[in-house]
C-alpha positions as CSV (number, residue, x, y, z in Angstrom):
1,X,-45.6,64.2,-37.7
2,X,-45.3,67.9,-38.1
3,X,-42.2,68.0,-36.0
4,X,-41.1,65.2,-37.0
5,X,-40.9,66.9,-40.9
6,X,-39.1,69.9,-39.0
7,X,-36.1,67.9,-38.5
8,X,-32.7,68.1,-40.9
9,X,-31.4,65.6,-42.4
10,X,-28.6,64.1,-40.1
11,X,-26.3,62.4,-38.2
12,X,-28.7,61.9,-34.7
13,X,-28.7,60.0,-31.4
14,X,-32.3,58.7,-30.6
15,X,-34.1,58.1,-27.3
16,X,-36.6,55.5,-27.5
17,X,-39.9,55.7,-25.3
18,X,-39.4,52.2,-24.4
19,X,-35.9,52.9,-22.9
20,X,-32.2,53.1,-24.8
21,X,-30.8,55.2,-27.3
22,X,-29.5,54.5,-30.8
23,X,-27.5,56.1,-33.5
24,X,-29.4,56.9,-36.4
25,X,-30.0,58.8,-40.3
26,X,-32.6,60.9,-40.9
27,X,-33.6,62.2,-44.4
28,X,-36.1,62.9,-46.7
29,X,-38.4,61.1,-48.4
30,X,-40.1,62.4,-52.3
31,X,-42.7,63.7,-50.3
32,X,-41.1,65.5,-47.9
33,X,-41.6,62.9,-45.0
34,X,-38.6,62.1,-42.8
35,X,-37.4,58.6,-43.0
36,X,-35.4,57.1,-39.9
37,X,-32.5,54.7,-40.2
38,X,-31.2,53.5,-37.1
39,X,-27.9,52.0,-37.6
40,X,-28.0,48.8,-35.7
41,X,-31.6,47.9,-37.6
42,X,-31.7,45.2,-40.2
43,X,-34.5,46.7,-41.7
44,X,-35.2,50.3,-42.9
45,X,-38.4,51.7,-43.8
46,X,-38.6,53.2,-46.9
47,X,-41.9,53.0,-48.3
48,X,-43.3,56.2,-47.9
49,X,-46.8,55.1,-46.5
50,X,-45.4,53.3,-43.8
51,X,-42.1,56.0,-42.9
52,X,-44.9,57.0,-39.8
53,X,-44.0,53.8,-37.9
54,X,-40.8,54.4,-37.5
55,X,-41.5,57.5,-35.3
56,X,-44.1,56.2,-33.1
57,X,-41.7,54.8,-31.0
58,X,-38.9,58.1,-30.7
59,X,-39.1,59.8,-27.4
60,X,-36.6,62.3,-28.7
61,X,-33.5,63.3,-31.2
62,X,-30.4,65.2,-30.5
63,X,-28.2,65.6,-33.8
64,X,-24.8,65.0,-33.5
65,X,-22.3,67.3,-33.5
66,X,-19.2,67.7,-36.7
67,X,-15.7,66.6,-35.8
């Protein structure tokens, strides 16, 4: 999780371990935890004690570019 709480808060594409990439927020949570919103889930974690399970599954993030 430490470089996961490195990241901005974003705009970023993400590459998942199990194959594909999404489109996804990234901010901050009161804690200082990232939180991960993919844009095609239903669902988004929010609940600070479960943010982690979001991530296990992120191979990588590249943010994506302004205009």
């Amino acid at each position: 999780m430490e470089k996961v709480n490195k990241i901005s808060p974003g705009l970023y594409e993400v590459t998942w371990i199990s194959g594909g990439k999404s489109l996804a927020a990234i901010g901050i949570t009161a804690n200082g935890t990232r939180w991960l919103a993919p844009i095609n889930w239903v669902v988004i974690i929010t609940d600070p004690s479960n943010v982690y399970r979001a991530w296990v599954d992120v191979e990588s993030v590249r943010r994506v570019k302004n205009g």
